[in-house]
N, CA, C and O atoms as CSV, one atom per row, in Angstrom:
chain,resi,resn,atom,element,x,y,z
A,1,UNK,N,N,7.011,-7.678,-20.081
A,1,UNK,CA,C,7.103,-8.561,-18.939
A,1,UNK,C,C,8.355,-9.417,-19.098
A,1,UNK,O,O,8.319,-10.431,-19.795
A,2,UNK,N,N,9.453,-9.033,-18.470
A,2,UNK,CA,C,10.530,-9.696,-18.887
A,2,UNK,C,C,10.447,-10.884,-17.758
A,2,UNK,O,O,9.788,-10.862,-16.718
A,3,UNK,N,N,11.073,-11.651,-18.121
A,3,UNK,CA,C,11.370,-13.402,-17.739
A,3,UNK,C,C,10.186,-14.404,-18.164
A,3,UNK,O,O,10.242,-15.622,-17.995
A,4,UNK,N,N,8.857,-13.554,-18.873
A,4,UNK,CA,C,7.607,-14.407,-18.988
A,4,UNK,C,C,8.202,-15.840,-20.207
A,4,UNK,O,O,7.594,-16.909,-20.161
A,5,UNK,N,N,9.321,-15.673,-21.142
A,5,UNK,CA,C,9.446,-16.959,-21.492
A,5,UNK,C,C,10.402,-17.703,-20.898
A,5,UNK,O,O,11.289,-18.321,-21.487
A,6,UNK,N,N,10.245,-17.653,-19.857
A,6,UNK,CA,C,11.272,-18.840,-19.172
A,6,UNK,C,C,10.491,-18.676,-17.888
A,6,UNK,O,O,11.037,-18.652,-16.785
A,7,UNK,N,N,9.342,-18.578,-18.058
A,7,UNK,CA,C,8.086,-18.960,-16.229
A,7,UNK,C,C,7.668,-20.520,-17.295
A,7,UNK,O,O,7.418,-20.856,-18.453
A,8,UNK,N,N,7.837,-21.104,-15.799
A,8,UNK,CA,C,6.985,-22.594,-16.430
A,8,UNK,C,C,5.544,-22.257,-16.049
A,8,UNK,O,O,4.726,-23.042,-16.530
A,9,UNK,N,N,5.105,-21.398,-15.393
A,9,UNK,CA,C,3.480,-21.002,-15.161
A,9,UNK,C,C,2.997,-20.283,-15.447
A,9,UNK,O,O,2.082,-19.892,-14.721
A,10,UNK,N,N,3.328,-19.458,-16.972
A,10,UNK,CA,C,2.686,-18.393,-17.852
A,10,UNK,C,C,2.542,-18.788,-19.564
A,10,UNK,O,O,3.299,-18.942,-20.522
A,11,UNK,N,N,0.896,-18.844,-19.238
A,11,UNK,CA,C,1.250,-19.295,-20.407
A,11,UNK,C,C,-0.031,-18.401,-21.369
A,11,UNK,O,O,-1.164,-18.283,-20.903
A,12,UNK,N,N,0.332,-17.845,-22.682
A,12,UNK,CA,C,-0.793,-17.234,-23.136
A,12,UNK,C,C,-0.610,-17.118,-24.823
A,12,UNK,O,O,0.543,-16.959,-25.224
A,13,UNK,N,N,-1.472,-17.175,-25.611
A,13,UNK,CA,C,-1.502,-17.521,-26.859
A,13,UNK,C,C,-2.246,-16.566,-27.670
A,13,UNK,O,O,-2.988,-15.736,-27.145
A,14,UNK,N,N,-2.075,-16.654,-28.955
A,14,UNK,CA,C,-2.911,-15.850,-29.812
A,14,UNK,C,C,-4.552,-16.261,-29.319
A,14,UNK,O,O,-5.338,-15.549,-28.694
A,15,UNK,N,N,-4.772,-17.816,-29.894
A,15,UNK,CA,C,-6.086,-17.711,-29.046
A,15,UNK,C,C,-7.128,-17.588,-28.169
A,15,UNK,O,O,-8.353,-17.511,-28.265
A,16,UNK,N,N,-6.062,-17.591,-27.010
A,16,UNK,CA,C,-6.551,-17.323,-25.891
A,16,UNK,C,C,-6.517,-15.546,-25.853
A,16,UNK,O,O,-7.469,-14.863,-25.475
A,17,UNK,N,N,-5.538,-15.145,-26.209
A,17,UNK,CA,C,-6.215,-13.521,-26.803
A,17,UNK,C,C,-7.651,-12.805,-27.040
A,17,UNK,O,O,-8.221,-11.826,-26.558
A,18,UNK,N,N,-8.049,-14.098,-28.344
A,18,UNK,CA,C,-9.030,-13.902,-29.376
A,18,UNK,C,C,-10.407,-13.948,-28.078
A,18,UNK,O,O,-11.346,-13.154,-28.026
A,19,UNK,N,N,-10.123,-15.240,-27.033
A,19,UNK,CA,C,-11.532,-15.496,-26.093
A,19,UNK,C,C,-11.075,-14.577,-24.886
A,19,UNK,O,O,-11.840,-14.541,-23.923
A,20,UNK,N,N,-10.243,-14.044,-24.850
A,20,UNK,CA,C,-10.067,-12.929,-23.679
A,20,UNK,C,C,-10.621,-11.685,-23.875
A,20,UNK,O,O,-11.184,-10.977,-23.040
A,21,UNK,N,N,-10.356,-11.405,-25.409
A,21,UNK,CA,C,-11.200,-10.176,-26.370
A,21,UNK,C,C,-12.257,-10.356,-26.135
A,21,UNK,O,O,-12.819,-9.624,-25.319
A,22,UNK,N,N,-12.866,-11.296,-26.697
A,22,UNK,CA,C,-14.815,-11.538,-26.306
A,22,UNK,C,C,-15.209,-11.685,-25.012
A,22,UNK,O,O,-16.346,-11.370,-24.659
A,23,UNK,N,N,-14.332,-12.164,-24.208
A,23,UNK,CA,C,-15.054,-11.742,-22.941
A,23,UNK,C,C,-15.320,-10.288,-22.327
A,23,UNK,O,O,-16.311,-9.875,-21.723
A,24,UNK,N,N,-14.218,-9.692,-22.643
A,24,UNK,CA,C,-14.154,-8.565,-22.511
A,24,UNK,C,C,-15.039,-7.599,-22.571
A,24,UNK,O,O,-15.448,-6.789,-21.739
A,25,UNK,N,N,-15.379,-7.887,-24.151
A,25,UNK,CA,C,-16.639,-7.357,-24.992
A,25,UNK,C,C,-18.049,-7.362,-24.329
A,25,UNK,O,O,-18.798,-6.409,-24.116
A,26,UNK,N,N,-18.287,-9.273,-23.937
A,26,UNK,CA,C,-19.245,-9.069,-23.310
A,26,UNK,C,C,-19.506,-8.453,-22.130
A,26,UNK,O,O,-20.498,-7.759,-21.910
A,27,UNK,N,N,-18.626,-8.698,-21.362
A,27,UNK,CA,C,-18.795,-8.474,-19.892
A,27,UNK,C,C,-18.242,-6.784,-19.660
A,27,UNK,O,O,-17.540,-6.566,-18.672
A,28,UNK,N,N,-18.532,-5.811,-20.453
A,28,UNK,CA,C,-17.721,-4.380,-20.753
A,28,UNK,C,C,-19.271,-3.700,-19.874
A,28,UNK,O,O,-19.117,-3.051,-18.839
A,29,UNK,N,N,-20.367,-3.898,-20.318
A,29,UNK,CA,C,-21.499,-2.775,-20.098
A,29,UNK,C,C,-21.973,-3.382,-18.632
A,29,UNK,O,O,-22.576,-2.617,-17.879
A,30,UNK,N,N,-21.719,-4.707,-18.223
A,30,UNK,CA,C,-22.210,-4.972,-16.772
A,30,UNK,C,C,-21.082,-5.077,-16.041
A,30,UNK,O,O,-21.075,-5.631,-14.942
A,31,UNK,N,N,-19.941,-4.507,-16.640
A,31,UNK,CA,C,-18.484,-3.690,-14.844
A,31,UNK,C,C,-18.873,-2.746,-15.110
A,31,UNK,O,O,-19.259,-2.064,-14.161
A,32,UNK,N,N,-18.971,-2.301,-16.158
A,32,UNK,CA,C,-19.089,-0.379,-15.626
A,32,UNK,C,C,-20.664,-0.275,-15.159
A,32,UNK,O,O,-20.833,0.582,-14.292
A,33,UNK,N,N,-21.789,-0.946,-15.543
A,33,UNK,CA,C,-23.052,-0.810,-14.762
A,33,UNK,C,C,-22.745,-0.878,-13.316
A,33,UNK,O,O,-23.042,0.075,-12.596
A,34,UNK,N,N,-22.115,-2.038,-12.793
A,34,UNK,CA,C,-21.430,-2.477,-11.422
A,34,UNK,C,C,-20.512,-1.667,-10.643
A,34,UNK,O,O,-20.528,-1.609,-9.414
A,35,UNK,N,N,-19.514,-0.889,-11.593
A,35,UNK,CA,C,-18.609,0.141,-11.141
A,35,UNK,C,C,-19.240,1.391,-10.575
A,35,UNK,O,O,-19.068,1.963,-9.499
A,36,UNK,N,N,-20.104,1.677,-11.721
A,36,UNK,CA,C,-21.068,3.026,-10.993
A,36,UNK,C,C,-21.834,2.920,-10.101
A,36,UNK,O,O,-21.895,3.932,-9.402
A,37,UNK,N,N,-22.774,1.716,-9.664
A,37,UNK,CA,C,-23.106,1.737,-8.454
A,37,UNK,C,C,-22.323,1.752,-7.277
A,37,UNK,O,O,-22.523,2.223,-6.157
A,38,UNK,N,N,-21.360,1.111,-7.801
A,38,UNK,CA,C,-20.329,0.902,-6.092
A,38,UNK,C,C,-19.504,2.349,-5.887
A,38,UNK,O,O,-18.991,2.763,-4.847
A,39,UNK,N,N,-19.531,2.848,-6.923
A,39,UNK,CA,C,-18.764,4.648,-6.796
A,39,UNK,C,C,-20.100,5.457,-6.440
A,39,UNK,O,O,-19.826,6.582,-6.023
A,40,UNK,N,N,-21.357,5.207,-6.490
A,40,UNK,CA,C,-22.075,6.123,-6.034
A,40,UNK,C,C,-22.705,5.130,-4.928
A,40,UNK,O,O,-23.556,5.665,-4.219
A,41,UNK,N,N,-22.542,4.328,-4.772
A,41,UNK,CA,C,-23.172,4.045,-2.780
A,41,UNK,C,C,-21.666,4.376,-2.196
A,41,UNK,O,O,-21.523,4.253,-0.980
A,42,UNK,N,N,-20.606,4.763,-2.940
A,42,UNK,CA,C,-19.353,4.809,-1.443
A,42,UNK,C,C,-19.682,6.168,-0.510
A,42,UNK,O,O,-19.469,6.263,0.698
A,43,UNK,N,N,-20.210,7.109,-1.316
A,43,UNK,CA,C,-20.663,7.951,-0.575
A,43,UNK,C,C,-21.786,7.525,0.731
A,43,UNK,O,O,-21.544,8.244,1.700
A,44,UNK,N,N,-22.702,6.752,0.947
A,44,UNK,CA,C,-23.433,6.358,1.772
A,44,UNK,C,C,-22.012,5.198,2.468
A,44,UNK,O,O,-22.224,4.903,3.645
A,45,UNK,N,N,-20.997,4.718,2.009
A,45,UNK,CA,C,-20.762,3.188,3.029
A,45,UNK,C,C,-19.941,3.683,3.831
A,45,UNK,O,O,-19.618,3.178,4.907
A,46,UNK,N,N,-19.314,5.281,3.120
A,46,UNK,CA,C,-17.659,5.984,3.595
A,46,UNK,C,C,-18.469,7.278,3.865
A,46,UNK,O,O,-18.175,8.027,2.934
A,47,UNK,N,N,-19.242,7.831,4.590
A,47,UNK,CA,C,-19.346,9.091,4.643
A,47,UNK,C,C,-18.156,10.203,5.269
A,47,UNK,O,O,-17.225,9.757,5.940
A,48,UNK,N,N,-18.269,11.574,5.006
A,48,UNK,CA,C,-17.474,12.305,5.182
A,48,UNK,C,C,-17.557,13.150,6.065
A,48,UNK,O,O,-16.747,14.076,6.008
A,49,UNK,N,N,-18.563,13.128,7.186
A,49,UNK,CA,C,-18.735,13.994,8.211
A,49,UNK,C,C,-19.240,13.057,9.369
A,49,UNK,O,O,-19.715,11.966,9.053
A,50,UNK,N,N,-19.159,13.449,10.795
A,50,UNK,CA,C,-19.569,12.971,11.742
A,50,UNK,C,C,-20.812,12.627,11.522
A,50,UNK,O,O,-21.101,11.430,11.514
A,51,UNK,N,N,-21.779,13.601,11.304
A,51,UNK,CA,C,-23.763,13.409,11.032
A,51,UNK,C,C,-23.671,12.659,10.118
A,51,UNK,O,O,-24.718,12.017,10.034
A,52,UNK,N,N,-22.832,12.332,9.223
A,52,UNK,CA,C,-23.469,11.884,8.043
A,52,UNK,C,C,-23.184,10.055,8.749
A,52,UNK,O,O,-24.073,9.208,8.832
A,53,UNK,N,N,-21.684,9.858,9.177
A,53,UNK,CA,C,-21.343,8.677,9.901
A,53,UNK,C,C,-23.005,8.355,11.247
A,53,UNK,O,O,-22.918,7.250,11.784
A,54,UNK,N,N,-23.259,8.522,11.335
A,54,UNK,CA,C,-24.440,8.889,12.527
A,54,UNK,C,C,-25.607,8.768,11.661
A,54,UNK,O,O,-26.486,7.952,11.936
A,55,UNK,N,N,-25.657,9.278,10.965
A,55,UNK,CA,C,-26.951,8.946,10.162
A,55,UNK,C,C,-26.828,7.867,9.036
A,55,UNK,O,O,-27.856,7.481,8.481
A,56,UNK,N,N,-25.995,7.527,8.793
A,56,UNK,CA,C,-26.001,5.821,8.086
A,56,UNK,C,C,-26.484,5.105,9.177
A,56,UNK,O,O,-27.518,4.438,9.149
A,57,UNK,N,N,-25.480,5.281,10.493
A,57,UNK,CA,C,-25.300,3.826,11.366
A,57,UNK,C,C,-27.095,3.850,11.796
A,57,UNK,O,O,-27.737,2.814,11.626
A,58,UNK,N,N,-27.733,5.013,12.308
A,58,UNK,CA,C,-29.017,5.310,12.113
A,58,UNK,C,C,-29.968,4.061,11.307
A,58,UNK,O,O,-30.813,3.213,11.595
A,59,UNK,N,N,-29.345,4.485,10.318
A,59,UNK,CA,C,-30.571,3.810,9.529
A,59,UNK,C,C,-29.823,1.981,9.507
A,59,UNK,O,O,-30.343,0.931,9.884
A,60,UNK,N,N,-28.961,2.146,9.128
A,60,UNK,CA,C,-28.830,0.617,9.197
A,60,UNK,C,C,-29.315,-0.196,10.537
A,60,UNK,O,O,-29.714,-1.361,10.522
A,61,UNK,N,N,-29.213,0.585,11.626
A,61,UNK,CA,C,-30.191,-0.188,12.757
A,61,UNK,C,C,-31.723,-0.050,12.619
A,61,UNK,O,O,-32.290,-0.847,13.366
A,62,UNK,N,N,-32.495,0.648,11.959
A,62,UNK,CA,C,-33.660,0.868,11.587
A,62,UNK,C,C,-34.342,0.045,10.146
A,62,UNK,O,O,-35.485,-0.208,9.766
A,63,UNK,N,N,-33.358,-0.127,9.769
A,63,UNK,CA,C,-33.270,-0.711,8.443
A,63,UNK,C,C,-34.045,-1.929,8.628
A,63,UNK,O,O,-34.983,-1.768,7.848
A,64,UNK,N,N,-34.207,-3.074,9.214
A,64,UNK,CA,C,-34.711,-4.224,9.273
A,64,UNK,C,C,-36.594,-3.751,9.733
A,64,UNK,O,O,-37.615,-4.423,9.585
A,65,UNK,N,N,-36.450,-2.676,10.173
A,65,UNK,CA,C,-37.984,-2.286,11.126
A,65,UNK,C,C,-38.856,-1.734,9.935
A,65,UNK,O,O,-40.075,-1.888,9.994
A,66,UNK,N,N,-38.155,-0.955,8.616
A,66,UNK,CA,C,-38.910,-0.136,8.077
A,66,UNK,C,C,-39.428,-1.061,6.515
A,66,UNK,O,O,-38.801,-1.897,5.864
A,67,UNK,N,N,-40.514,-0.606,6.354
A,67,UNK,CA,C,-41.178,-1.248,4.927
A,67,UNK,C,C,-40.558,-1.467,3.659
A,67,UNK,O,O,-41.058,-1.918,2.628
A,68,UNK,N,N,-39.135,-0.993,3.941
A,68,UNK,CA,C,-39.021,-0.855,2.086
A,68,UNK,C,C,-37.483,-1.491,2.472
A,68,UNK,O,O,-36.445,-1.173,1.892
A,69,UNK,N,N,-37.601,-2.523,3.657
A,69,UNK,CA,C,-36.255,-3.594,4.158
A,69,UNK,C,C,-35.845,-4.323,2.651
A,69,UNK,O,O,-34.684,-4.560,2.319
A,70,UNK,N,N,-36.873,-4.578,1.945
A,70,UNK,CA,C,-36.209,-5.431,0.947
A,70,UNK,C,C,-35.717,-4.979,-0.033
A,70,UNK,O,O,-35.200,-5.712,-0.876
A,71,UNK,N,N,-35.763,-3.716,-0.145
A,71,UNK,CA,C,-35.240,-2.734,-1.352
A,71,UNK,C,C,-33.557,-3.007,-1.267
A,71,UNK,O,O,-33.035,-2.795,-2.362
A,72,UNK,N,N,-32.626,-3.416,-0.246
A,72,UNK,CA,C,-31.220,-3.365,-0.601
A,72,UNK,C,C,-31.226,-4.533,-1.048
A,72,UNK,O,O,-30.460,-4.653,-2.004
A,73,UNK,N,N,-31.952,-5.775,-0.668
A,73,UNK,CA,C,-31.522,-7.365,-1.344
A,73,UNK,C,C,-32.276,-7.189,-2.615
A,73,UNK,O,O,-31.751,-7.840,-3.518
A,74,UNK,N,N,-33.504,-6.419,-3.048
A,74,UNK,CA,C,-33.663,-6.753,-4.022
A,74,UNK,C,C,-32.641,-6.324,-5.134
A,74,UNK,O,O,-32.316,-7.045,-6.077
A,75,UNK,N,N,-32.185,-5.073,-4.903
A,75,UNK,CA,C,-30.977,-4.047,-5.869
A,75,UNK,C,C,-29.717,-4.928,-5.579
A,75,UNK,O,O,-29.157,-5.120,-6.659
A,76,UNK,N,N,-29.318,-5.291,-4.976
A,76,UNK,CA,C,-28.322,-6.166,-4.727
A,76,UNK,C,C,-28.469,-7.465,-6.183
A,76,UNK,O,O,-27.646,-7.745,-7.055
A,77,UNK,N,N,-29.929,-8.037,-5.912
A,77,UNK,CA,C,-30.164,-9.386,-6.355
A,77,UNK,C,C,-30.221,-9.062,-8.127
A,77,UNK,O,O,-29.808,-9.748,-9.061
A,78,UNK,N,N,-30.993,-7.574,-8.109
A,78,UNK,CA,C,-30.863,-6.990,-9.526
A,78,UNK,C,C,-29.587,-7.284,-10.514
A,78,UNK,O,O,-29.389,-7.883,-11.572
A,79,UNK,N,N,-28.782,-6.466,-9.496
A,79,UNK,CA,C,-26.954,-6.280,-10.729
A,79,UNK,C,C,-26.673,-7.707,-10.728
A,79,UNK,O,O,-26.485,-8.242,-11.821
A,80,UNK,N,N,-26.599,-8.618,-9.340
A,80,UNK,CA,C,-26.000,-10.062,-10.095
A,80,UNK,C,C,-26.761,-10.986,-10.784
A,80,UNK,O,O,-26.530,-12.164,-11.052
A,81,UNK,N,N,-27.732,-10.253,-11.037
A,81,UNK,CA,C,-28.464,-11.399,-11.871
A,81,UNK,C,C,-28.771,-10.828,-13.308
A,81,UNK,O,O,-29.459,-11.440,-14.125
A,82,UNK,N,N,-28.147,-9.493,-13.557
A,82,UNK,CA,C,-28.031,-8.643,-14.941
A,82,UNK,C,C,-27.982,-9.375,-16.049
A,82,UNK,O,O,-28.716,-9.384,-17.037
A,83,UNK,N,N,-26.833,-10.116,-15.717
A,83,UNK,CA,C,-26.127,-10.794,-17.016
A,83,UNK,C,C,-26.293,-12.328,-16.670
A,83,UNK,O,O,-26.469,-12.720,-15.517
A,84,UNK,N,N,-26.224,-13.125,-17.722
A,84,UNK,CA,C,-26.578,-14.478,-18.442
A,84,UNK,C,C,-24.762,-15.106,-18.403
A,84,UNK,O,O,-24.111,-15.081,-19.447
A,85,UNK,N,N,-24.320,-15.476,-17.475
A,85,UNK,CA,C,-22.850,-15.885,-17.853
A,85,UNK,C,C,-23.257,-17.518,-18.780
A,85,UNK,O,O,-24.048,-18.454,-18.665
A,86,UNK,N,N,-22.251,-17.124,-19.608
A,86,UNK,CA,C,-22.136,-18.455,-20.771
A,86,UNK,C,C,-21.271,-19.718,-19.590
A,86,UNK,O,O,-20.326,-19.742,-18.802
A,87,UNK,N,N,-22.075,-20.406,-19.996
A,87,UNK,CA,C,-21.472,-22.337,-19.256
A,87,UNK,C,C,-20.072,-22.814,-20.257
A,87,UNK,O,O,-20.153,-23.234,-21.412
A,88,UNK,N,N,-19.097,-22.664,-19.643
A,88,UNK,CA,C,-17.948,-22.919,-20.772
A,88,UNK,C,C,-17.887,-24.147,-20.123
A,88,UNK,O,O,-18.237,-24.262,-18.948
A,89,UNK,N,N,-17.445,-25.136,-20.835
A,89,UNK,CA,C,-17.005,-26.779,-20.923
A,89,UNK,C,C,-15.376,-26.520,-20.101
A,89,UNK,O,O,-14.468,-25.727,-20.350
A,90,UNK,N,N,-15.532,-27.582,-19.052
A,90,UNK,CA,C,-13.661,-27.542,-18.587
A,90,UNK,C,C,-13.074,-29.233,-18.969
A,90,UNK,O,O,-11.896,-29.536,-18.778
């Protein structure tokens, strides 16, 4: 990254390395848990054929009428509530 020592607004250190590493660490198994869901619903959000475009929009207008309505907020409410984020001091 050339010019980064002469930016007055970059600034990064060995230690801040060391807590960029551990975050990393932690937060490694809930993006890719998060990644794979959002790569396997793109098939349902992006479909690839007319019927298939037609049969999402289908159900998403049906969606509020049928019994198992709470199944997307609950899976939704699932992944962000996976992980325990640590309270860092500012």
């Amino acid at each position: 990254m050339p010019g980064r020592r002469d930016a007055p607004d970059f600034y990064f250190d060995s230690i801040s390395q060391v807590h960029l590493t551990r975050y990393e660490e932690q937060m490694r198994g809930y993006v890719r848990e998060c990644q794979k869901q959002g790569q396997e619903g793109g098939v349902y959000f992006v479909p690839q054929s007319q019927a298939r475009i037609w049969l999402r929009n289908l159900m998403c207008r049906t969606l509020p009428y049928m019994p198992w309505k709470g199944l997307v907020v609950k899976m939704a409410m699932q992944a962000g509530n996976a992980i325990m984020l640590k309270d860092y001091a500012v």
